[in-house]
N, C-alpha and C positions, 0 to 999 in steps of 0.2 A: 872805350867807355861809351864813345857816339854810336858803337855799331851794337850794344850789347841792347839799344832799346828796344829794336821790331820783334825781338822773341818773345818779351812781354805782352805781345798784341793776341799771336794767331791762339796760343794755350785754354786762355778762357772761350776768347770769343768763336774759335773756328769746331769748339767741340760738339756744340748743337747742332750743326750744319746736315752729318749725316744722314738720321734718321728722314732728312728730307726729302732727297732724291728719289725715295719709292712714291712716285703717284698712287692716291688710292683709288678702286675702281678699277684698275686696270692690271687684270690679269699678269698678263704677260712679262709687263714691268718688273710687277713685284717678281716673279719665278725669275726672273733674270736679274734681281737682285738678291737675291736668298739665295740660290746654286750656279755654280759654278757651269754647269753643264747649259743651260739656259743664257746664257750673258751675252754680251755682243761676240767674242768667240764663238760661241755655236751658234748665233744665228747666223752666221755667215757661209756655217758648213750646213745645216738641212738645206737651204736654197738651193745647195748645188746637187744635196746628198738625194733630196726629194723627187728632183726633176729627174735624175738616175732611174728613182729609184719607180716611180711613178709610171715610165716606161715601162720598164720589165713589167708592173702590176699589167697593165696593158697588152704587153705580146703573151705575158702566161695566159691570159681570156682569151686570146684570140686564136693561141696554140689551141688549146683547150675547148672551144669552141670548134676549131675544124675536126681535131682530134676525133672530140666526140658524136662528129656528126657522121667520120669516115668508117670508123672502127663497128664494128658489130657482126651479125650472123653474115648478111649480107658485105661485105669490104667496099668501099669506093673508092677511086684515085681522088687524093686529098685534093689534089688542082683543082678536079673538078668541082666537086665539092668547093669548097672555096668562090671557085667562077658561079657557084650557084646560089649561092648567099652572098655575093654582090648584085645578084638582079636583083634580089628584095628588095634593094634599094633604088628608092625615086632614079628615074633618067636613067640608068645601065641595065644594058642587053649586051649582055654574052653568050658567045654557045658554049656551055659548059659539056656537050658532048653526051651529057644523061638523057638515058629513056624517059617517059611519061611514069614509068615506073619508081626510077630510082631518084625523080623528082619529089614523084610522092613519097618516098621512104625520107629525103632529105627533111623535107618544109612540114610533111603532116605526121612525123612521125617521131622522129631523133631529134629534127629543132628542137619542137617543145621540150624532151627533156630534158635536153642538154642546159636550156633555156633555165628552167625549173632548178637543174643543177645550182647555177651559177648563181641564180637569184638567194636558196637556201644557203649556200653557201656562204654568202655575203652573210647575209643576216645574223648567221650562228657566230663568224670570225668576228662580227662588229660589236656582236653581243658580247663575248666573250673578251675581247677586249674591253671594252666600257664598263662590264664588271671588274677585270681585274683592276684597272684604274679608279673605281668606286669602293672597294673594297680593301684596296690598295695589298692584294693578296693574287701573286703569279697563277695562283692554283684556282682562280675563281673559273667556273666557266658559267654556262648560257642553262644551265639544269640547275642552278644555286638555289635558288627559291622555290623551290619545288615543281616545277613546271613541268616537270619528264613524267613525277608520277602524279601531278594533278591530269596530265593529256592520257594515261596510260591509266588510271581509271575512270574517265570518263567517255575514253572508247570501249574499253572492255563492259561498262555498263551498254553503251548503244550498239554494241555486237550482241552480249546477252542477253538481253531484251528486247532484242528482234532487231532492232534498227539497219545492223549489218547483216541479217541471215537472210542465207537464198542467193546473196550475191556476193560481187566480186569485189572486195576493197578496189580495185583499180579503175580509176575515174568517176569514183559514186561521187553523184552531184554534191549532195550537203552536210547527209549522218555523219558519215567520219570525220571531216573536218572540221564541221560547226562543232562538234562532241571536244574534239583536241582542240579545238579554239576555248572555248569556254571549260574545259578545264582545267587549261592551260594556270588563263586569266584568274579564273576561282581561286587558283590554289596560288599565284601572286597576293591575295588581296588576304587569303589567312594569312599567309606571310606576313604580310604588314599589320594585321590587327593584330594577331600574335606577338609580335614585337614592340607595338605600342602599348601593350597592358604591361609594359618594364618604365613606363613614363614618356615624359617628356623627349629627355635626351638619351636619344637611341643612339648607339656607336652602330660600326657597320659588324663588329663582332655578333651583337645581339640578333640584327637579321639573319648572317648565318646560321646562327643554332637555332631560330624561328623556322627558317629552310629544312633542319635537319631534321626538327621535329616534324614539321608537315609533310613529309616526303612519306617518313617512318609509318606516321597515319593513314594516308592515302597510298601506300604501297600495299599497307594491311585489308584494306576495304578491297583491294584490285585482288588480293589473292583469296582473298571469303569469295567473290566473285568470281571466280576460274573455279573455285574448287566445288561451287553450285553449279555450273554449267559448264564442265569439264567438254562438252562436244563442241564448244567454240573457242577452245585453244590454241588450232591452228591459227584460225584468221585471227585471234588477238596476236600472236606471236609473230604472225608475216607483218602486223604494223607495227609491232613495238623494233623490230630490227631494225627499221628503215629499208626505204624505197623509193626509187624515184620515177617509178612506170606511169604515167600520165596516158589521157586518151583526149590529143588534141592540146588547144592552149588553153582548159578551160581553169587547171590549178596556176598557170601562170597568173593568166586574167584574177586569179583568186589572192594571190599573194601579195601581186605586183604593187596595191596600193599600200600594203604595210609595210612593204621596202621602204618606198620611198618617203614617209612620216617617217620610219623609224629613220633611215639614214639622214633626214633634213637634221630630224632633231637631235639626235649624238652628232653630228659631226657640227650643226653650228658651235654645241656645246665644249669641241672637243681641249678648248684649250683650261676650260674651269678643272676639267680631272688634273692636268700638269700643277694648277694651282691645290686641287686637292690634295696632290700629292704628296705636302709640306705639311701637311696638319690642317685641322680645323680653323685652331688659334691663329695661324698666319695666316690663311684665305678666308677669316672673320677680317682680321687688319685691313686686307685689301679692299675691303668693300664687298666680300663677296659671302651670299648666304649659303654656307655649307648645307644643311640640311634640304635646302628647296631645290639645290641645284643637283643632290645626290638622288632624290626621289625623281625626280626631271627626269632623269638618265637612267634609273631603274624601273621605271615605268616604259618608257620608249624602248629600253633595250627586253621588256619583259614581251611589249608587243608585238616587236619582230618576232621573237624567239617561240611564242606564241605562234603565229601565223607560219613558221616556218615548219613548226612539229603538225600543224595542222594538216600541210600537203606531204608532209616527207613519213612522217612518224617519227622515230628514236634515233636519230644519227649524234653518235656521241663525238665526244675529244676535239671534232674543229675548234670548236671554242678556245683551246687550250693551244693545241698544237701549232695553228696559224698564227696567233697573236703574237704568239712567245717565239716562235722562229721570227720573226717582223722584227719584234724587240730585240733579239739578241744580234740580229745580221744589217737594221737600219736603223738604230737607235731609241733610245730609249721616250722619246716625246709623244705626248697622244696626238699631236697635230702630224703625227707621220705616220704612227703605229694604227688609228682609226681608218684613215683610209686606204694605205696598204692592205691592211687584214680585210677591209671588205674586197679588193679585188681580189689576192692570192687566196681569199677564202673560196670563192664562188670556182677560180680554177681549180682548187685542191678538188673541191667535193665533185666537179665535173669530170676530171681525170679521173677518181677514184673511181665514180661510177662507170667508166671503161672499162676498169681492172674488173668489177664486179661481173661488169656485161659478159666480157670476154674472156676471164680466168679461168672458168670449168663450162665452157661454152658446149653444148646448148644451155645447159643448166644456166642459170644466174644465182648469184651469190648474195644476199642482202648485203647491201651496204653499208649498216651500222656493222656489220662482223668486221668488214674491211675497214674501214676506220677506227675500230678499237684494235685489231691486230697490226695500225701502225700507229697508233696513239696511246696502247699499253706500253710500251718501251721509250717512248718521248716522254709521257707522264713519270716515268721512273727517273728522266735525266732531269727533267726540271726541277723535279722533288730534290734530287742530290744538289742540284745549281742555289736552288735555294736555302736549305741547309746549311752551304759552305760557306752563301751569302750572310745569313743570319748568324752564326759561327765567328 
């Protein structure tokens, strides 16, 4: 009878208590109280799974980087190589054994591109995940919003209308990539007024078909445009493939600053997508503006993506291929999935352009081929992954 009283206590008054413990404001909290996968359990395994994994992102750059600097017409012993991209560095002199010759093929020739590689490379993986985490859709990549065919006829305008004629797409100071920058950019910004004339509250579904219509638009104007100056074909066609032939550091110099904007700003962001990833409604709860923070992140990832088509042209499927392998082999969190993808990205596309280099040598092979002929049959498996998921 004395012990039947403390049941009466906790029933009423312990049942409020719950909804408590979620701080609002703070991301991460809340994601770790809403899934399971997020909670004190798994923060205990990225720590360990990160530092793993963040290495390897690491030794693939720097495989990838000798790789590409050994491999080509010319062959160099990797060592050396290697011992020779240590002098660059303040305080170290090595004899790396190289002539004045194979110095200059190392530092003023294969750096840059390899360089260029790694940097595109990032950009497109980073992109590409941040969309898919914004969109909350595996299949999103870094061409969503029309950006492939806003760059693709705004070069093929400044080819056929003189801009590019007479020369050589490879290392033109400004036309080609200010063309692909702007309109790049352009055809972001239909995207978004496109999408706004649906109101207020946009989903991320609406931007999509916003995307698909403006592609559809600006893919029609690039082809009235080919078919008016049919004798600038080739050179639209050598950039829409992708390439990554540079003369000197002058498209690094050109990129380098939108790397780094774009990867400050998705990666400080990157733990609001984990939140986004719950819905609107609960990362409203938490304190956090879904809509401001979704623009944020598709802006910064439109401007890498942007600056990346500028120097490269058309390289497709990293966006897809990188993230989603990240995802499926290091888990599922964007605070792991963001910055792994920009490393393993920047290697993929550095290695790839070896295979390009050197697969039907002398000849080179555009790189967007090579990357859709290992990004058509990954595109097939995630599609089915996803399905089964959805299912």
């Amino acid at each position: 009878m004395g012990g039947t009283v403390p049941p009466a206590h906790p029933p009423p008054g312990r049942a409020a208590p719950p909804p408590a413990p979620r701080p609002p404001g703070v991301p991460e909290h809340g994601d770790a109280g809403k899934r399971p996968q997020a909670g004190p359990g798994a923060t205990a395994r990225p720590a360990g799974l990160r530092t793993r994994w963040l290495l390897a992102g690491l030794g693939a750059v720097l495989v990838a980087l000798v790789a590409g600097v050994s491999l080509g017409p010319v062959s160099l012993p990797p060592g050396s190589v290697a011992a020779e991209l240590l002098n660059l560095l303040p305080g170290v002199h090595l004899d790396s054994g190289l002539s004045e010759r194979e110095i200059a093929i190392v530092t003023e020739l294969r750096l840059p591109r390899v360089v260029l590689g790694l940097l595109v490379g990032a950009l497109l993986a980073l992109a590409g995940g941040c969309y898919q985490g914004v969109f909350r859709n595996p299949l999103a990549d870094p061409y969503l919003l029309g950006v492939a065919a806003g760059a693709g006829l705004a070069v093929t305008a400044a080819i056929a209308l003189g801009a590019g004629a007479g020369g050589s797409l490879t290392g033109m100071p400004l036309t080609i990539p200010l063309a692909a920058f702007v309109g790049s950019l352009g055809a972001v910004v239909m995207t978004y007024l496109l999408g706004a004339a649906g109101g207020r509250d946009r989903s991320p579904a609406t931007l999509i078909l916003a995307g698909v219509a403006v592609s559809a638009f600006l893919s029609a104007g690039q082809t009235y445009l080919l078919q008016r100056h049919s004798d600038s074909i080739q050179q639209v066609y050598s950039w829409l493939l992708g390439r990554l032939a540079t003369a000197g550091w002058h498209d690094v110099r050109l990129v380098l600053p939108y790397f780094v904007l774009t990867a400050v700003v998705v990666l400080l962001h990157r733990r609001e997508l984990d939140v986004l990833s719950v819905g609107d409604d609960e990362a409203t709860s938490l304190g956090l503006h879904p809509q401001r923070s979704r623009y944020l992140l598709i802006a910064a990832a439109s401007l890498g993506t942007a600056a990346a088509v500028s120097a490269s042209g058309l390289i497709g499927f990293v966006g897809i291929i990188v993230p989603h392998t990240v995802r499926l082999l290091a888990g599922s969190s964007y605070r792991v999935i963001l910055p792994l993808s920009m490393l393993f990205g920047g290697a993929f596309l550095a290695l790839t352009d070896v295979v390009a280099r050197t697969a039907a040598a002398p000849a080179e092979i555009p790189i967007g081929v090579v990357t859709a002929l290992l990004g058509g049959p990954f595109f097939v498996l995630v599609l089915r992954t996803a399905r089964r998921v959805l299912t």
